[in-house]
PyMOL Python script that loads the backbone (N, CA, C, O; Angstrom):
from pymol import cmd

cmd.read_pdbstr("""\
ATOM      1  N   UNK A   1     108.163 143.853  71.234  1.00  0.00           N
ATOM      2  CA  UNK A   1     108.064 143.804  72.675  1.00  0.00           C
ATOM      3  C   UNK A   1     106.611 143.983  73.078  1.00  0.00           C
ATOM      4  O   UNK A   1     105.935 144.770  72.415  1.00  0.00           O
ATOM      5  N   UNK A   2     105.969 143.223  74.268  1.00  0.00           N
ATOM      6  CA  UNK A   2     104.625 143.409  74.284  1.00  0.00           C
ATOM      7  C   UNK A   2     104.590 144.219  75.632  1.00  0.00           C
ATOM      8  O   UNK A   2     105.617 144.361  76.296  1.00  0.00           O
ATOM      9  N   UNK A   3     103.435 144.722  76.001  1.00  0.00           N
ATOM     10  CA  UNK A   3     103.069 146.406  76.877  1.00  0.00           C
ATOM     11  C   UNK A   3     103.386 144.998  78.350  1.00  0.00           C
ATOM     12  O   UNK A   3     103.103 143.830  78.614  1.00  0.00           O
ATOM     13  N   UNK A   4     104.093 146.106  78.872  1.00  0.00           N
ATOM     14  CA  UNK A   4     104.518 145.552  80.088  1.00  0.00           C
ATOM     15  C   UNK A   4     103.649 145.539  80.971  1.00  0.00           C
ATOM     16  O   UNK A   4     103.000 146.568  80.784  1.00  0.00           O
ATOM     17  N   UNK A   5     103.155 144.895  81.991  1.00  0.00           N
ATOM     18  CA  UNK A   5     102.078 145.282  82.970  1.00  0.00           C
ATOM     19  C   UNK A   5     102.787 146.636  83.942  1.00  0.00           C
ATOM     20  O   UNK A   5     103.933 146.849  84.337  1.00  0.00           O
ATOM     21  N   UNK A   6     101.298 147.497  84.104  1.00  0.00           N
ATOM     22  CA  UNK A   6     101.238 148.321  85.093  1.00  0.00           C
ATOM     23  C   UNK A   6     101.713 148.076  86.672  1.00  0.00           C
ATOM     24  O   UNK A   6     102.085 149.078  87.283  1.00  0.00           O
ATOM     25  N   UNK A   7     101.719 147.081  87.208  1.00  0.00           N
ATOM     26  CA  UNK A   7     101.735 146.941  88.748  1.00  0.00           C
ATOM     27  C   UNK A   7     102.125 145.894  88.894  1.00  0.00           C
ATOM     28  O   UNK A   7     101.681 145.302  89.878  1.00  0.00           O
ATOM     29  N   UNK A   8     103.116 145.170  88.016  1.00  0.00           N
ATOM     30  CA  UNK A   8     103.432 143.431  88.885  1.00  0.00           C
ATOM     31  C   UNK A   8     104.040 143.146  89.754  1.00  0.00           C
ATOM     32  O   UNK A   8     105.154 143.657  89.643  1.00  0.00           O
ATOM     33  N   UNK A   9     103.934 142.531  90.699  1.00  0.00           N
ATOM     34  CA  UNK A   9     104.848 142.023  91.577  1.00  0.00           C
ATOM     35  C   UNK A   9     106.361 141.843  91.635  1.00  0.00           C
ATOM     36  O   UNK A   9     106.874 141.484  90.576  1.00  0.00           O
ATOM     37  N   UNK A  10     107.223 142.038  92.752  1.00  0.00           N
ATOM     38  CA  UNK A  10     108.533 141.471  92.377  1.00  0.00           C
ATOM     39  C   UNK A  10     108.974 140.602  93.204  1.00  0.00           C
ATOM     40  O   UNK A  10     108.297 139.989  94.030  1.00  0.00           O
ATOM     41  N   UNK A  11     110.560 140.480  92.947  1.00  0.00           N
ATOM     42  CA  UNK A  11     111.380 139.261  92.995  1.00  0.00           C
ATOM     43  C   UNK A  11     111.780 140.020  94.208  1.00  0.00           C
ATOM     44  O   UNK A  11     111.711 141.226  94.447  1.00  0.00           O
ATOM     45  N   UNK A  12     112.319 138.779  95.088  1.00  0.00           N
ATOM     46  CA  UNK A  12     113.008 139.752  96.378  1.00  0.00           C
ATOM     47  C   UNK A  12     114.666 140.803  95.612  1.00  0.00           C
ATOM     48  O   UNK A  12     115.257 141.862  95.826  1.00  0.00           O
ATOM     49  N   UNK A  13     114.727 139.928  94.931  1.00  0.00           N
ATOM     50  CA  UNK A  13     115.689 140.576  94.066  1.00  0.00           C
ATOM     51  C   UNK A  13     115.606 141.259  92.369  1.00  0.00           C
ATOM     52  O   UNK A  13     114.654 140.864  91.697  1.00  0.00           O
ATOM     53  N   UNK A  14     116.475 142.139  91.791  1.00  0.00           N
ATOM     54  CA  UNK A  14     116.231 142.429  90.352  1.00  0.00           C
ATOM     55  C   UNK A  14     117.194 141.910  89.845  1.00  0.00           C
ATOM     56  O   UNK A  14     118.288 141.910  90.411  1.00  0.00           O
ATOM     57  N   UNK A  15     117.039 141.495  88.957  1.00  0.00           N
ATOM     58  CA  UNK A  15     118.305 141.176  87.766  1.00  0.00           C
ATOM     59  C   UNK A  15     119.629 142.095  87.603  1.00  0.00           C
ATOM     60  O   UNK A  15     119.677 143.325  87.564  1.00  0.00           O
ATOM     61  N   UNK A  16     120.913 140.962  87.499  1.00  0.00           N
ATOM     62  CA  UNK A  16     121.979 141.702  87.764  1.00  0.00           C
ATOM     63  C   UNK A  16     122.913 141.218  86.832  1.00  0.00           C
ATOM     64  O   UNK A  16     124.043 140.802  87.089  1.00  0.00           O
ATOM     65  N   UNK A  17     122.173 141.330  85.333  1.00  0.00           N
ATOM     66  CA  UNK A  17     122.647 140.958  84.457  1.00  0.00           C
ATOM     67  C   UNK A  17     123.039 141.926  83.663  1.00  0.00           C
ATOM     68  O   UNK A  17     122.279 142.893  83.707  1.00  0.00           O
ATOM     69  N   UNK A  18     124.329 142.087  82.640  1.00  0.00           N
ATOM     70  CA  UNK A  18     124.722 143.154  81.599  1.00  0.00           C
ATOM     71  C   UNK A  18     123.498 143.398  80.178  1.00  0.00           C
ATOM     72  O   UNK A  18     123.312 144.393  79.477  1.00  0.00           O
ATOM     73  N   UNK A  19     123.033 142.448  80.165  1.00  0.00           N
ATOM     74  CA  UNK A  19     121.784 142.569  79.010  1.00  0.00           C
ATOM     75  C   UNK A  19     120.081 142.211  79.951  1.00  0.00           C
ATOM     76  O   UNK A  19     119.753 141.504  80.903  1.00  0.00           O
ATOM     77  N   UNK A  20     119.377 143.167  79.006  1.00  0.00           N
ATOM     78  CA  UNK A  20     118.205 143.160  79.193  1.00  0.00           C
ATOM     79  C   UNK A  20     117.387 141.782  79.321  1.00  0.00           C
ATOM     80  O   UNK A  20     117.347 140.942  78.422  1.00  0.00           O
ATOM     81  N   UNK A  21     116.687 141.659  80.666  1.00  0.00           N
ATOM     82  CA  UNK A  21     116.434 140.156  81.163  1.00  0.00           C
ATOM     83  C   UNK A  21     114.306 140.235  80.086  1.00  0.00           C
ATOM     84  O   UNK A  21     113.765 141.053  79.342  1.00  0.00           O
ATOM     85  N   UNK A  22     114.103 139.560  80.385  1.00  0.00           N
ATOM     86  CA  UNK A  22     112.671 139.393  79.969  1.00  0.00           C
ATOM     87  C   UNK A  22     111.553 139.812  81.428  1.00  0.00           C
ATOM     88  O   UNK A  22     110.441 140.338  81.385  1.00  0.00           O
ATOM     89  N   UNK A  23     112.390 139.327  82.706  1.00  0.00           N
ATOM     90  CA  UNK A  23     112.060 140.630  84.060  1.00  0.00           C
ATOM     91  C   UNK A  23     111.793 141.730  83.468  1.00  0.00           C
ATOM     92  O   UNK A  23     110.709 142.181  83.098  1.00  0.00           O
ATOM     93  N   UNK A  24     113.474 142.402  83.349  1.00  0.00           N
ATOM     94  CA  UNK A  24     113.248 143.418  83.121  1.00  0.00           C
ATOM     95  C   UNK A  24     112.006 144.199  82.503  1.00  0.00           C
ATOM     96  O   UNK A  24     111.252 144.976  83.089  1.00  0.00           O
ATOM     97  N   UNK A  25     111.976 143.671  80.753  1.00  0.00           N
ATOM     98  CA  UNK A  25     111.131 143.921  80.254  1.00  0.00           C
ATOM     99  C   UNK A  25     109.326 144.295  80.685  1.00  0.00           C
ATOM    100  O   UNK A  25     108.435 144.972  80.173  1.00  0.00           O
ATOM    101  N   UNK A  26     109.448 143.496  81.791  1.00  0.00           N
ATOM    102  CA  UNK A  26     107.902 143.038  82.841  1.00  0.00           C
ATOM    103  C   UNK A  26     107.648 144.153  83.573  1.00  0.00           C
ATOM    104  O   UNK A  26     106.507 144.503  83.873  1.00  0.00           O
ATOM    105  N   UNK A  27     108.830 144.847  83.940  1.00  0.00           N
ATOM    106  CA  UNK A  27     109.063 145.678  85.107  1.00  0.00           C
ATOM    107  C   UNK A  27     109.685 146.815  84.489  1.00  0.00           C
ATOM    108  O   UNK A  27     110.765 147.108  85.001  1.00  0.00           O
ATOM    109  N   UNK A  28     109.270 147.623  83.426  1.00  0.00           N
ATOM    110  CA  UNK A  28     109.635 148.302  82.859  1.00  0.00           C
ATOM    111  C   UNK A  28     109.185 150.039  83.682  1.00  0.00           C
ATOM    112  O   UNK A  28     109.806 150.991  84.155  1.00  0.00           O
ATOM    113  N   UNK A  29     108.076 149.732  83.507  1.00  0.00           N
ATOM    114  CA  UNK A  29     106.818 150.722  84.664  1.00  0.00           C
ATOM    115  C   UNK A  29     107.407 150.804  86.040  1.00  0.00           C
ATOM    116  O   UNK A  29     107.744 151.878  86.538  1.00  0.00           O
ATOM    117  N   UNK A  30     107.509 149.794  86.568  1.00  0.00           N
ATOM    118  CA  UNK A  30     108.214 149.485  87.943  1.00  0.00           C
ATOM    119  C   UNK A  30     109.153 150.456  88.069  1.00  0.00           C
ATOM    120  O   UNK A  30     108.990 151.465  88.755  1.00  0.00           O
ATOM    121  N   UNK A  31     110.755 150.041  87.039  1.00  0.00           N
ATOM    122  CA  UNK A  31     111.585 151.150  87.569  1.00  0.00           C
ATOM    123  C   UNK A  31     111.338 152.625  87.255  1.00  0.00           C
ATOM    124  O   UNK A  31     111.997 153.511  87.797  1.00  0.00           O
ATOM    125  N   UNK A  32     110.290 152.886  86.291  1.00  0.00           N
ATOM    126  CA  UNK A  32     110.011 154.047  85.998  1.00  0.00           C
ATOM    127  C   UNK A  32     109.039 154.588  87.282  1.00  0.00           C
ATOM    128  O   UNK A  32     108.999 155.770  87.625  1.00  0.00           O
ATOM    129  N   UNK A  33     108.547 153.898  87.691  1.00  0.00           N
ATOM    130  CA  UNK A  33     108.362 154.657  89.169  1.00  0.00           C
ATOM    131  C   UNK A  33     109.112 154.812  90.339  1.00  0.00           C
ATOM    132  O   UNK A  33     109.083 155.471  91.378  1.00  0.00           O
ATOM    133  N   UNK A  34     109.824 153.925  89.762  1.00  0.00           N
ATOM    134  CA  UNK A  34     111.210 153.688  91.238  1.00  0.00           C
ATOM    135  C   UNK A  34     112.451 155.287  91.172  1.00  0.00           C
ATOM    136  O   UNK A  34     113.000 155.872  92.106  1.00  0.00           O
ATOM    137  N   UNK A  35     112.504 155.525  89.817  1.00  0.00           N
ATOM    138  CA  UNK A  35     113.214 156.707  89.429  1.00  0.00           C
ATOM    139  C   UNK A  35     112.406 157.748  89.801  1.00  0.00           C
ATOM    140  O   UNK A  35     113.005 158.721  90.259  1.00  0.00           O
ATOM    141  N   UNK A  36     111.385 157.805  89.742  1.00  0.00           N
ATOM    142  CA  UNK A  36     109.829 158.959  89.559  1.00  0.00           C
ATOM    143  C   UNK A  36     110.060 158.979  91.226  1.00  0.00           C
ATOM    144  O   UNK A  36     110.234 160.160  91.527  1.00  0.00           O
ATOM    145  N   UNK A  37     110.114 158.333  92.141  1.00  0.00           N
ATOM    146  CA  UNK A  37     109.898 158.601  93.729  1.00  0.00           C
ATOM    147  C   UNK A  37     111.248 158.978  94.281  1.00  0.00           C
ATOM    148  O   UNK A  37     111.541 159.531  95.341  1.00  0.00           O
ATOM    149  N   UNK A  38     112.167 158.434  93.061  1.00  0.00           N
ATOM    150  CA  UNK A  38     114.050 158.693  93.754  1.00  0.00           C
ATOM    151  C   UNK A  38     113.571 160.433  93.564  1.00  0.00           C
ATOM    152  O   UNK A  38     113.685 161.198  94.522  1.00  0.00           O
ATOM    153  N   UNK A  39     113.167 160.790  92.547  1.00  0.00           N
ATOM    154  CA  UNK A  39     113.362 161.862  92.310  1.00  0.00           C
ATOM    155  C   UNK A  39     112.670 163.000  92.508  1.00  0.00           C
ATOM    156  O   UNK A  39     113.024 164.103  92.093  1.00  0.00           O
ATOM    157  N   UNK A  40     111.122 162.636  93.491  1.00  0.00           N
ATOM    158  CA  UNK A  40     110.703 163.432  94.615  1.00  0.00           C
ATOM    159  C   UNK A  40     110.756 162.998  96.167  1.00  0.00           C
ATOM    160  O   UNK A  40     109.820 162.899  96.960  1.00  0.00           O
ATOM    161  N   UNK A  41     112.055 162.781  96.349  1.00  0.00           N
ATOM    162  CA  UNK A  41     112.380 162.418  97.948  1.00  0.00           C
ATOM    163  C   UNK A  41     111.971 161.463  98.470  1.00  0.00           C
ATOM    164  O   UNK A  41     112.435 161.125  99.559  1.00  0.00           O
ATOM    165  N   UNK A  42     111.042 160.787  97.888  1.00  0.00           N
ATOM    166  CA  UNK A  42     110.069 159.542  98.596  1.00  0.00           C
ATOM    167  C   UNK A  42     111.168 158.805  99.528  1.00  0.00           C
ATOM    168  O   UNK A  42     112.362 158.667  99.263  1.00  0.00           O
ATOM    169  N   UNK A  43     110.418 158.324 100.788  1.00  0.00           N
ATOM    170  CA  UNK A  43     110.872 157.318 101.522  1.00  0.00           C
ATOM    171  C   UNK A  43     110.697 156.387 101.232  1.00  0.00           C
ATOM    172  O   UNK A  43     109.639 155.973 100.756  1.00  0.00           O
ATOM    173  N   UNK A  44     112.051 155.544 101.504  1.00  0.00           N
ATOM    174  CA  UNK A  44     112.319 154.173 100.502  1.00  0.00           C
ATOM    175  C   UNK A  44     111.248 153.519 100.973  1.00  0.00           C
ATOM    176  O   UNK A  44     110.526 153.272 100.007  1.00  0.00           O
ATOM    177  N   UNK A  45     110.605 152.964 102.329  1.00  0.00           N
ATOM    178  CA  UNK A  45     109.554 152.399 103.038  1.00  0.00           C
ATOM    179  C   UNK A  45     108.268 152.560 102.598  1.00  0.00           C
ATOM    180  O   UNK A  45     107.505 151.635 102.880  1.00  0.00           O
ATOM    181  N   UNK A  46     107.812 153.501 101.972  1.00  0.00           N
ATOM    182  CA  UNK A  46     107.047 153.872 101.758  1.00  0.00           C
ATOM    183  C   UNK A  46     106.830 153.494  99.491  1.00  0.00           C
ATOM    184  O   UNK A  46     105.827 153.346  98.794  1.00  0.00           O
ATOM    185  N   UNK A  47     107.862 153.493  99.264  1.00  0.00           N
ATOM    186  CA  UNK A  47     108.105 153.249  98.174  1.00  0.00           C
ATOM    187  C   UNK A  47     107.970 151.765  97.945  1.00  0.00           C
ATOM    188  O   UNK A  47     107.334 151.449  96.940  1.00  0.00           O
ATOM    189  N   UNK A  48     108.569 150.566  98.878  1.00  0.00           N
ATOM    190  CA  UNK A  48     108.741 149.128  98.685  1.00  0.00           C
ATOM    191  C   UNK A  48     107.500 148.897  99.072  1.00  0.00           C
ATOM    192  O   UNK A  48     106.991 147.923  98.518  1.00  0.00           O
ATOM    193  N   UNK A  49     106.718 149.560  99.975  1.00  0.00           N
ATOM    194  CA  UNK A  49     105.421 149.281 100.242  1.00  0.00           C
ATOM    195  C   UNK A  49     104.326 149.169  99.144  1.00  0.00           C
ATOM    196  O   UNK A  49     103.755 148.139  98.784  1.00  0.00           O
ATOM    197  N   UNK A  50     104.116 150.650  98.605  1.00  0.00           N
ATOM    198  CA  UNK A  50     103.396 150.928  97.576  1.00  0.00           C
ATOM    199  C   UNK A  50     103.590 150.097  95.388  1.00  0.00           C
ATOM    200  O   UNK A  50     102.968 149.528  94.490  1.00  0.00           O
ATOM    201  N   UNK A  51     105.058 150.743  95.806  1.00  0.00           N
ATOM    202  CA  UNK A  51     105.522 150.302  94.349  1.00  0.00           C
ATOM    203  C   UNK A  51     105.829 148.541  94.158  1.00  0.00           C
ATOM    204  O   UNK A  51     105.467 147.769  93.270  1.00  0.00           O
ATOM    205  N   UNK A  52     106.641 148.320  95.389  1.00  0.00           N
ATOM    206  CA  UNK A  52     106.954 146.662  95.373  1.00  0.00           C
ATOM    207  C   UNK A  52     106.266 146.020  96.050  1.00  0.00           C
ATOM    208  O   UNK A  52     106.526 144.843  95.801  1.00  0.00           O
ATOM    209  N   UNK A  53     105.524 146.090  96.776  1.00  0.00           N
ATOM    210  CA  UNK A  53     104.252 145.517  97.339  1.00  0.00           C
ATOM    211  C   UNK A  53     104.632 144.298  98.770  1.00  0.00           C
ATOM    212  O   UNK A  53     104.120 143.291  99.259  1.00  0.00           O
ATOM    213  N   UNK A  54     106.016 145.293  99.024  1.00  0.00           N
ATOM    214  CA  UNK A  54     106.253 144.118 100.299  1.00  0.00           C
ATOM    215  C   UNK A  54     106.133 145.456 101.238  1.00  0.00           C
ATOM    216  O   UNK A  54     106.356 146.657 101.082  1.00  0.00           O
ATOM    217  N   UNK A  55     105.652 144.591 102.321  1.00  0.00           N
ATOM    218  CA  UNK A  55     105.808 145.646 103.416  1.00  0.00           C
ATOM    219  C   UNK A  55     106.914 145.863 104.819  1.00  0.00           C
ATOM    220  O   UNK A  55     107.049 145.059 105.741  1.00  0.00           O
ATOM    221  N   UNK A  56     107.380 146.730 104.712  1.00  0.00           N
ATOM    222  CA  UNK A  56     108.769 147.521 105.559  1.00  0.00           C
ATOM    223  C   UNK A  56     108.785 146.974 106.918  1.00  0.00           C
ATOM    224  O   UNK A  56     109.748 146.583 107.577  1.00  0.00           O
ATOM    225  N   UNK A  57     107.337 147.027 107.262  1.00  0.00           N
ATOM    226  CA  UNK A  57     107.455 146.928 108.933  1.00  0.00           C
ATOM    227  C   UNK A  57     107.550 145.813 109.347  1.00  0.00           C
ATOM    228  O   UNK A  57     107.864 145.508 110.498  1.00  0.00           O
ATOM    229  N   UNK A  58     107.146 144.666 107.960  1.00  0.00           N
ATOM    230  CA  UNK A  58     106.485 143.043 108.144  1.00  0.00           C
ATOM    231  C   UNK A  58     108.267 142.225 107.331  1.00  0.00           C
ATOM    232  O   UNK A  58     108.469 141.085 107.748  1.00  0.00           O
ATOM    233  N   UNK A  59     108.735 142.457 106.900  1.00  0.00           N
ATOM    234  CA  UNK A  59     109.420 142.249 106.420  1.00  0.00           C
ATOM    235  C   UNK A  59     110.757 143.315 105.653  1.00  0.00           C
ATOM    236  O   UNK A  59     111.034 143.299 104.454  1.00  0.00           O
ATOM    237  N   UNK A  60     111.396 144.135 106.651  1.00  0.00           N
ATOM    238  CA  UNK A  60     112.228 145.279 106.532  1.00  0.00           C
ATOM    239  C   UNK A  60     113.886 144.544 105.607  1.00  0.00           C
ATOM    240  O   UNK A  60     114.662 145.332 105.065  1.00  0.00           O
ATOM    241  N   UNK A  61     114.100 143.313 105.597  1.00  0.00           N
ATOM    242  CA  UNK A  61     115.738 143.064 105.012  1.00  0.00           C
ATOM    243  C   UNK A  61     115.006 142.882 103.489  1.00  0.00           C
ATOM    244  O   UNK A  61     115.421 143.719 102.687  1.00  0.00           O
ATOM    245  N   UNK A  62     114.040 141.986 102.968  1.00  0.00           N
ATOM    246  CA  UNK A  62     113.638 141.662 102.377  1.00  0.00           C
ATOM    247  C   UNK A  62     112.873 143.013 101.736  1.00  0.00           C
ATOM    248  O   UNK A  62     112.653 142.657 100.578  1.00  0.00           O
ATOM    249  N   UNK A  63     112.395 144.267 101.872  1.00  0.00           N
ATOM    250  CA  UNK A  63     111.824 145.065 101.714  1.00  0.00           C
ATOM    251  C   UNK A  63     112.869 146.200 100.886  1.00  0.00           C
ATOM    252  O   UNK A  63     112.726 146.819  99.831  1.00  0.00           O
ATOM    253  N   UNK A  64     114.194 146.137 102.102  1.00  0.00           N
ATOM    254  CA  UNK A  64     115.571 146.837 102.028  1.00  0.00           C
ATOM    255  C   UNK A  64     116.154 146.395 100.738  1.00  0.00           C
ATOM    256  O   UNK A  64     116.709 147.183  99.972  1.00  0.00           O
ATOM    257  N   UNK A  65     116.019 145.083 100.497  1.00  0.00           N
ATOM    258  CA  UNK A  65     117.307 144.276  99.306  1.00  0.00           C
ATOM    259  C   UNK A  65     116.429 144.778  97.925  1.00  0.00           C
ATOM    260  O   UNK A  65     116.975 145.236  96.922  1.00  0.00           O
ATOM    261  N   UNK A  66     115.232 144.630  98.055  1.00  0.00           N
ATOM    262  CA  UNK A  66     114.502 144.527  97.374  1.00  0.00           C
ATOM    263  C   UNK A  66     114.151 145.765  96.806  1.00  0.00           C
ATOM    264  O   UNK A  66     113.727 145.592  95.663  1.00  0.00           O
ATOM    265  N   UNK A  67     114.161 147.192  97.221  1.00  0.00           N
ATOM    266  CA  UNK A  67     114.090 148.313  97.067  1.00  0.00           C
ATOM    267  C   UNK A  67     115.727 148.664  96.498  1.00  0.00           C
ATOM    268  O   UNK A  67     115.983 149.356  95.513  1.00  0.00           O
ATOM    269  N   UNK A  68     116.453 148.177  97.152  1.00  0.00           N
ATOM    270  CA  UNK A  68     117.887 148.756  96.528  1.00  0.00           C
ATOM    271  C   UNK A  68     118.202 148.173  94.996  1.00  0.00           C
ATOM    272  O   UNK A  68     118.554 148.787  93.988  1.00  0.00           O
ATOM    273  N   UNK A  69     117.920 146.636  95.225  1.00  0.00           N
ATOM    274  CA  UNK A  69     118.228 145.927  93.634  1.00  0.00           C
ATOM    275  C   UNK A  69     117.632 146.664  92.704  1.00  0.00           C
ATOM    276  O   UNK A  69     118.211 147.084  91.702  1.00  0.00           O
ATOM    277  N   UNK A  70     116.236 146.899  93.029  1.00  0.00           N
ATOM    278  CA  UNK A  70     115.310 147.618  91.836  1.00  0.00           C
ATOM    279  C   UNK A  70     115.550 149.202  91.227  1.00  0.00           C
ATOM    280  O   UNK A  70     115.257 149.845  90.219  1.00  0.00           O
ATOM    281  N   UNK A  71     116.085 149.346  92.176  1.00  0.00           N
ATOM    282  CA  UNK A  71     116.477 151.473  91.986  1.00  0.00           C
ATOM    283  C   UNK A  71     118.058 151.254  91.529  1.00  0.00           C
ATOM    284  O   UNK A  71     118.435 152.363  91.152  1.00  0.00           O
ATOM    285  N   UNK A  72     118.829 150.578  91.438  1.00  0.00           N
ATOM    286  CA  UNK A  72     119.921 150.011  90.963  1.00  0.00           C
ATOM    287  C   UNK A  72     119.753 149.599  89.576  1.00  0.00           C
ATOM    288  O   UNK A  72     120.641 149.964  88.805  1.00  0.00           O
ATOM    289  N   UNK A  73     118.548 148.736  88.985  1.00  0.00           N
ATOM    290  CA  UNK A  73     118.200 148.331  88.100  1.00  0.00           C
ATOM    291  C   UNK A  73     118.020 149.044  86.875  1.00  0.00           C
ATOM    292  O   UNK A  73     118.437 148.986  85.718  1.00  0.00           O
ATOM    293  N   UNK A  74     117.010 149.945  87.767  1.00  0.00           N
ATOM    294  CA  UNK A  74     116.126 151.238  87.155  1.00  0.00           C
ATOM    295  C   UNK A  74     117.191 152.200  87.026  1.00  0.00           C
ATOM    296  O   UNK A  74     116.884 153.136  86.288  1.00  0.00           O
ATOM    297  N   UNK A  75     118.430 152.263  87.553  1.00  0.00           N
ATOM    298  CA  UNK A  75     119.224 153.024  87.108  1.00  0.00           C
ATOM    299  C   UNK A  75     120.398 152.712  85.769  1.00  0.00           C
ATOM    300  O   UNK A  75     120.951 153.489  84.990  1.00  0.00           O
ATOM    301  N   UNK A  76     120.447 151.668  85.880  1.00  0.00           N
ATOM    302  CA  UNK A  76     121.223 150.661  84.788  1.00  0.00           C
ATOM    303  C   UNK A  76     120.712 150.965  83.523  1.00  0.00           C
ATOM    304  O   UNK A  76     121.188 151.522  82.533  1.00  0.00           O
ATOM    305  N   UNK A  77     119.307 150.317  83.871  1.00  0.00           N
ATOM    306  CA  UNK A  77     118.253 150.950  82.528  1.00  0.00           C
ATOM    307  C   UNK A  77     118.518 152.497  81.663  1.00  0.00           C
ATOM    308  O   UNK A  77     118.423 152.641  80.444  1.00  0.00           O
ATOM    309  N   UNK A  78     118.858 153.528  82.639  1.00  0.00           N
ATOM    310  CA  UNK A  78     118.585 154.377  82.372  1.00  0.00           C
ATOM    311  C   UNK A  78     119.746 154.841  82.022  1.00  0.00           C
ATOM    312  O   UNK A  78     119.575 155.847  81.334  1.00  0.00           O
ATOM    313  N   UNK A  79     120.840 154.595  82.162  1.00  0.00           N
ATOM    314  CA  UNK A  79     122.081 154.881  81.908  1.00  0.00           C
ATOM    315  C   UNK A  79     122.634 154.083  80.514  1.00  0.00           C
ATOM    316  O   UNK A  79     123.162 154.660  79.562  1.00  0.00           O
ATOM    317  N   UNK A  80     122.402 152.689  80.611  1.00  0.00           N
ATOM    318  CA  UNK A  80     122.809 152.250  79.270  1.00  0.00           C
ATOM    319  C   UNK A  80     121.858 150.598  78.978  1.00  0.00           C
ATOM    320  O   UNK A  80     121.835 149.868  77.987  1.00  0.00           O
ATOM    321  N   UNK A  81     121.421 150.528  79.825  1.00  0.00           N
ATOM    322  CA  UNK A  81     120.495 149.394  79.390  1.00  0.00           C
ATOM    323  C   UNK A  81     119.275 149.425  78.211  1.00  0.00           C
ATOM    324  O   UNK A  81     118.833 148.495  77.536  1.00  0.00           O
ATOM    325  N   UNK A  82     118.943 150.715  78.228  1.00  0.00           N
ATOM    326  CA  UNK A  82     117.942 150.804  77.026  1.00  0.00           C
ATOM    327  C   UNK A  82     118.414 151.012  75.874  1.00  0.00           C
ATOM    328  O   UNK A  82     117.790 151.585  74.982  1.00  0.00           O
ATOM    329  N   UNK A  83     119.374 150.641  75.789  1.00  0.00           N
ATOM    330  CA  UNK A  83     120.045 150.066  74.383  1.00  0.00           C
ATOM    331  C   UNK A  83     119.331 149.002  74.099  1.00  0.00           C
ATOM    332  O   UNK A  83     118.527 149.084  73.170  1.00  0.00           O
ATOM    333  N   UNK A  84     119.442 148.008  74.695  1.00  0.00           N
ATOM    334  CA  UNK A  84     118.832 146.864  74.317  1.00  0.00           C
ATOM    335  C   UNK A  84     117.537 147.243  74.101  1.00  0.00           C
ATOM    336  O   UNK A  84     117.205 146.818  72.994  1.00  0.00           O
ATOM    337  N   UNK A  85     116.638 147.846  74.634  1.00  0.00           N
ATOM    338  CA  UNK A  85     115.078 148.556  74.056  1.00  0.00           C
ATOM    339  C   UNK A  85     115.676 148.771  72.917  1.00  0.00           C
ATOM    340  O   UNK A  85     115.641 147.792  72.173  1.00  0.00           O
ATOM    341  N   UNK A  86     116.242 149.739  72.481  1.00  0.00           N
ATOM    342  CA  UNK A  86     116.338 149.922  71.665  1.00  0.00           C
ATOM    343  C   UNK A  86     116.539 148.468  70.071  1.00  0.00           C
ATOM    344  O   UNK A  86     116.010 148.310  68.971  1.00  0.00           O
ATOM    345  N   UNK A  87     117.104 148.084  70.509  1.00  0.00           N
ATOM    346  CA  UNK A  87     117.908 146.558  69.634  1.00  0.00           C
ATOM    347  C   UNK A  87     116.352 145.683  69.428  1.00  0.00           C
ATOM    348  O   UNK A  87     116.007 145.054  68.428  1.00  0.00           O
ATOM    349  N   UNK A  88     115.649 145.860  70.589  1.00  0.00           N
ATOM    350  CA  UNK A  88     114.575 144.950  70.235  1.00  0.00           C
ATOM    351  C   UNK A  88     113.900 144.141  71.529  1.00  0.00           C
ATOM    352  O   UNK A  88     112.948 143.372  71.394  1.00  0.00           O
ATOM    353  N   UNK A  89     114.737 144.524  73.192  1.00  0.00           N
ATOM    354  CA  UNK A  89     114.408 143.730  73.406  1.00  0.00           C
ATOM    355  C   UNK A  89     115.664 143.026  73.967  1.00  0.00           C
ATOM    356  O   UNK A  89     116.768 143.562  73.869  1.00  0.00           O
ATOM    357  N   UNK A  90     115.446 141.512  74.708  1.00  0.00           N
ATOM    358  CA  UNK A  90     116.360 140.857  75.470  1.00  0.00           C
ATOM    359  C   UNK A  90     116.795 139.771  74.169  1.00  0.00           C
ATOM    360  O   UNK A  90     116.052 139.619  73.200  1.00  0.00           O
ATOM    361  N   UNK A  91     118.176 139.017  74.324  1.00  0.00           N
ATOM    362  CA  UNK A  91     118.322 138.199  73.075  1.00  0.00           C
ATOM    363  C   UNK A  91     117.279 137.061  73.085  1.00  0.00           C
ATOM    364  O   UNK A  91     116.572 136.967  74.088  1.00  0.00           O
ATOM    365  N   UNK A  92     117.144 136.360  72.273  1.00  0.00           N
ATOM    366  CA  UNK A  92     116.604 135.190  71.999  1.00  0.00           C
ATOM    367  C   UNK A  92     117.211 133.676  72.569  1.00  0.00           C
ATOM    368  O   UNK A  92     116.643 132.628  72.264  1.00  0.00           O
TER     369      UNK A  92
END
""", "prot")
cmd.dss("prot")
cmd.show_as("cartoon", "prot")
cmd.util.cbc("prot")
cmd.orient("prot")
């Protein structure tokens, strides 16, 4: 698996697939900050702003979908998706 970038951009949406996407993989950092702000109170607005790089006030449904898919994601991950980390990775 190669080092995921620090800060990339996202999809208005995250992957809502049972196995690990090659997204995913991209956005590995991503949900690890998305968990890291669930878990000092952060305001979601303030979170899609900074972490997902859309902004709340300029675009609030798109900001909203987009913050929920990803902390959804990042929770998947964390519950049983890093299995596949583990395995290697998304299939071939």
């Amino acid at each position: 698996m190669k080092t995921p970038p620090l800060d990339p951009d996202v999809m208005d949406t995250a992957p809502d697939s049972a196995v690990l996407t090659p997204y995913d993989e991209d956005h590995l950092i991503t949900y690890l900050r998305l968990l890291d702000a669930e878990s000092d109170d952060a305001d979601w607005t303030e979170v899609a702003r900074v972490i997902l790089h859309i902004d709340p006030d300029k675009e609030p449904d798109r900001a909203r979908a987009a913050w929920t898919t990803h902390l959804a994601r990042a929770h998947w991950l964390a519950k049983s998706g890093y299995k596949h980390l583990l395995r290697g990775g998304p299939p071939n």
